[in-house]
N, C-alpha and C positions, 0 to 999 in steps of 0.2 A: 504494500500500500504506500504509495506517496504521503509525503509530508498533512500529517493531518491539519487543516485548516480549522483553527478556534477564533472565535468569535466575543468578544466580550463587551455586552451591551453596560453602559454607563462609565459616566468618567470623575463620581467622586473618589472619596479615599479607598471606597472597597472596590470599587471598578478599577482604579488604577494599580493596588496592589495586588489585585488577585492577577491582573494580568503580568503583574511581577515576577508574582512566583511559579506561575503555569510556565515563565520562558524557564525559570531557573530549575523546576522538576522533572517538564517534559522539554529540553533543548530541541526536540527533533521536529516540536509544533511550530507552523506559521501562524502566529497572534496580531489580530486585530483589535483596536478598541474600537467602537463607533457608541458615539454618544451627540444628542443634539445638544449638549450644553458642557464646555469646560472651566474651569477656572479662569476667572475669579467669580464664575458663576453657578456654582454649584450649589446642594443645599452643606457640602463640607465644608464651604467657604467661609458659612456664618459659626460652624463649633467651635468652641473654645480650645479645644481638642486637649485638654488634661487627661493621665491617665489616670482617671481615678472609676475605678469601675461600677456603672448601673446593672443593678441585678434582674437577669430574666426570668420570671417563674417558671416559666416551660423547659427551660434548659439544667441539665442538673448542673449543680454545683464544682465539682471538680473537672467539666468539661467547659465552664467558664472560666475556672481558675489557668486550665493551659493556656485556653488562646492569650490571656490576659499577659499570662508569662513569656510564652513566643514575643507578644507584643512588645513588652519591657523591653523585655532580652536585646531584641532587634535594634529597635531606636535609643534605647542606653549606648552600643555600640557605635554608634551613628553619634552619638552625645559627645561621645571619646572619641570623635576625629576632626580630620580639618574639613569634613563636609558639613559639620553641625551648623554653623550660621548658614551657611546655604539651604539645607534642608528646614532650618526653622527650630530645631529640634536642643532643648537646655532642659538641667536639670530644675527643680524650684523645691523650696521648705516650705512652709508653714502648716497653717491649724483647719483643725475640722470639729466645729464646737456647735455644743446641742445645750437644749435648753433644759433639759432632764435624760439620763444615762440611757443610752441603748442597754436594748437588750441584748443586742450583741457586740461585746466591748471590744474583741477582736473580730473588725469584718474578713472573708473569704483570705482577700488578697493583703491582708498586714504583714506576710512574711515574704512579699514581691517585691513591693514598695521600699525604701531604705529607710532604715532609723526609727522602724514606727512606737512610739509610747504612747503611755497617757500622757497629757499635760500636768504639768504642777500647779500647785496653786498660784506660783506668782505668776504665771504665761496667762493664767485664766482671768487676773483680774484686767488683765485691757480689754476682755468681754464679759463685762459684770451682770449683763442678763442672761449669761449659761452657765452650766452648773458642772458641767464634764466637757473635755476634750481632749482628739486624738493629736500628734504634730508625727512628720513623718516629710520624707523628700521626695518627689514624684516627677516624672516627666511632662513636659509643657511641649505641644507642637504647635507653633504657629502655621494656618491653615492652608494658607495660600501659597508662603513657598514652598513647605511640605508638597504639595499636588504637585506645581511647577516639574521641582524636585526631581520626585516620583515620575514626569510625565519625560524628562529628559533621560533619568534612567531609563524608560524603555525606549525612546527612541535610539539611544545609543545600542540597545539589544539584537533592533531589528524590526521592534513591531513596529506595524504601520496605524498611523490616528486618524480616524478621518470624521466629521461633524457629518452624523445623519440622523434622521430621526426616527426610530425601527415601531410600526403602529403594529406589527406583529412578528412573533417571532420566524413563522413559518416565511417570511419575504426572505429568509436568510438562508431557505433551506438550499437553493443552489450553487450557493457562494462557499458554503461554509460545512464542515464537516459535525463538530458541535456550539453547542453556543452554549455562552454564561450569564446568567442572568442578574445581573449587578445595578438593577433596576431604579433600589430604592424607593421613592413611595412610587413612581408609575410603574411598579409590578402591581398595582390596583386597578389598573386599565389595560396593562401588557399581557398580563397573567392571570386576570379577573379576581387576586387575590381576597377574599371579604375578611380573610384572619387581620389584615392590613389595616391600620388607621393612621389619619396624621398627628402630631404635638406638634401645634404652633406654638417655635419657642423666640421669644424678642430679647435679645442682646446691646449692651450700649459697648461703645469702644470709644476709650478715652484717652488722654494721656496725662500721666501721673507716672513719672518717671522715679519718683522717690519710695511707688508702691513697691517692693522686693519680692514678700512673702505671700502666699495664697492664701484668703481663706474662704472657706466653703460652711452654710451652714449645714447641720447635719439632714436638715429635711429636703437639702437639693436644691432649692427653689433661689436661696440666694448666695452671691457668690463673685469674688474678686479673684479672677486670672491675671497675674503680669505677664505678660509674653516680651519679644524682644524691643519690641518699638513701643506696643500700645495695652493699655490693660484693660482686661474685657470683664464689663460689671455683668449680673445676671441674677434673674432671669424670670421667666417663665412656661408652663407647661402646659399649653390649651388643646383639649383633647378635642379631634375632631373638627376643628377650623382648617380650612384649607385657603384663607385671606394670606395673603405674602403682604396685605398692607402694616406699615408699625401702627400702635395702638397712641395715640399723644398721651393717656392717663395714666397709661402704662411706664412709661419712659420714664415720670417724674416718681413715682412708684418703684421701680427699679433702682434709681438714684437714692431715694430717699435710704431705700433697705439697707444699700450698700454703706450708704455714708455714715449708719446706724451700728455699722460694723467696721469701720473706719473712717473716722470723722476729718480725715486729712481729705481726703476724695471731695469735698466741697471744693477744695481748690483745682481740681482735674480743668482743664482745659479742652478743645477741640472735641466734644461729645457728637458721634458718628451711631446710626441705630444700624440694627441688621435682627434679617430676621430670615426663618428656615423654617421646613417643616420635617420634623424629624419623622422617618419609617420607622416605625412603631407598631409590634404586636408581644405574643407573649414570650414568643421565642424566636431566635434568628434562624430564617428558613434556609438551610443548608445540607439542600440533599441532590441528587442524583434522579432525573425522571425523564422516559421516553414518550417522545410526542408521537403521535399516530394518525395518518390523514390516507385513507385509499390504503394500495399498499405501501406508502412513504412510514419512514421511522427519521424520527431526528432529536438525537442526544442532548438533553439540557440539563447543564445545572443551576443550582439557587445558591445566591449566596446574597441575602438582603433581610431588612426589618431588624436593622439593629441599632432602630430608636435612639435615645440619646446619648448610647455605650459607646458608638464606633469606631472611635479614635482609642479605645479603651482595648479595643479585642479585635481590630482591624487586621496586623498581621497577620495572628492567629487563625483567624476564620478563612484567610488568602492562602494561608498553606493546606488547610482539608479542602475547601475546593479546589485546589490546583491537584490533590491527592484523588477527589472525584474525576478530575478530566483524564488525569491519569489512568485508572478504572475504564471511562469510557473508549478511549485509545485503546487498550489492550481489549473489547469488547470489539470492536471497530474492526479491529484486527484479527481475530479470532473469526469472526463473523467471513471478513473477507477470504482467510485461507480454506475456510469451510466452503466458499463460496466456489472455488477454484477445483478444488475435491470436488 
């Protein structure tokens, strides 16, 4: 069989890295990306992209904790070189304070993360309305060079990019040997997904250069990212809105929360909104399924709906789909020497 031809629809963080790791697993494939929209237009464009991991109920537990670790692992490395300012990619400290103790005092991934403790009491009084907190050192990826990034490492591979807009998967069936489904939320119209909903999430990005340390409240919702140029305040999480427009009551809301958790941020300067809508279900759809039309067959896999995590488990989830096409290749194959018998 000839060079199998992959396909991989979408060009945010998981469309660009799965197409990553499909060169780096299967070398002998010819890898396409086609996506109608790239950076700095993506919905990965608006993540803050920390790795601090969202938990999926659907997916078990120690199959989060890998991808999260691949993830680490990956971009830690990438932290310790001289690509790191170019990719986006620094380490950061600080706290994650709640206003009554979880019940779970060590989360999944506390032993991923570097340096994780509880806070002491003197860290805890510069947030005198919480009562416990974690501090710990994590990974920060600023979004847009990250993609860049990513989109020049595969052009140096080989693959070819090109700007289409795919209204089905099957228009691909004669181009392309399998395809990847790296959809994001239009796997809800590509793929008829209903498991699939949106979180509109609005973002303020500012600058506040004197900001250094993260902090995240424990309920998610609010939250100070430094990244390298601008610090991204946040947030919220609207289920089911599919508006890309900012909210004006929201913004000042956002602001306020933050500045509630560091009162320095009233001084922030240059205030820029952004907003996205995160793919969102219970669990990241990541499997393996053949399509069927007359006698045609054609190989797809899933690798999307990974809500507001995916800068959290993006590697991770780009090496078992790359592990899937790998699978479909040797099926492919198998298929065809039977074919020839």
């Amino acid at each position: 069989m000839a060079a199998p031809k992959v396909a991989v629809v979408g060009a945010g963080v998981i469309g660009l890295s799965t197409a990553l790791c499909i060169t780096e697993t299967c070398p002998s494939c010819s890898v396409t990306v086609l996506s109608d929209q790239f950076s700095p237009n993506t919905t990965s464009d608006v993540a803050a992209g920390m790795l601090i991991p969202h938990t999926y109920p659907g997916t078990p537990i120690h199959v989060q904790k890998q991808w999260f670790k691949e993830t680490f692992t990956y971009l830690f490395a990438i932290s310790n070189s001289a690509e790191a300012s170019e990719a986006g990619i620094h380490l950061v400290s600080g706290w994650q304070v709640f206003k009554n103790t979880p019940k779970e005092e060590l989360p999944f991934w506390s032993d991923v993360v570097l340096g994780f403790r509880p806070m002491s009491e003197a860290e805890l009084q510069k947030f005198p309305q919480h009562r416990f907190g974690q501090a710990f050192t994590t990974l920060k990826c600023d979004c847009p060079p990250y993609l860049l990034w990513l989109e020049k490492r595969l052009k140096a591979t080989g693959v070819q990019v090109y700007t289409r807009k795919v209204a089905d998967l099957w228009e691909l069936h004669s181009e392309y040997n399998i395809i990847v489904n790296c959809s994001g939320i239009g796997a809800c119209q590509l793929v008829g997904d209903e498991k699939l909903f949106p979180i509109k999430g609005q973002v303020l990005q500012v600058h506040a250069p004197w900001v250094k340390n993260f902090i995240r409240d424990g309920d998610g919702l609010t939250y100070i990212y430094p990244g390298i140029h601008q610090v991204t305040l946040g947030g919220t999480r609207e289920k089911d809105i599919w508006s890309l427009s900012p909210d004006p009551g929201t913004i000042q809301d956002i602001f306020d929360r933050c500045c509630s958790l560091e009162p320095s941020l009233q001084e922030a300067q240059d205030i820029k909104v952004k907003v996205g809508l995160r793919p969102s279900r219970q669990s990241v759809r990541l499997q393996r399924e053949v399509f069927r039309q007359g006698g045609l067959k054609l190989p797809v896999v899933h690798n999307y709906g990974h809500g507001a995590g995916g800068f959290s488990v993006h590697r991770g989830t780009a090496k078992e789909a790359a592990y899937l096409v790998r699978e479909c290749i040797a099926a492919l194959q198998g298929s065809s020497s039977r074919a020839k018998l």
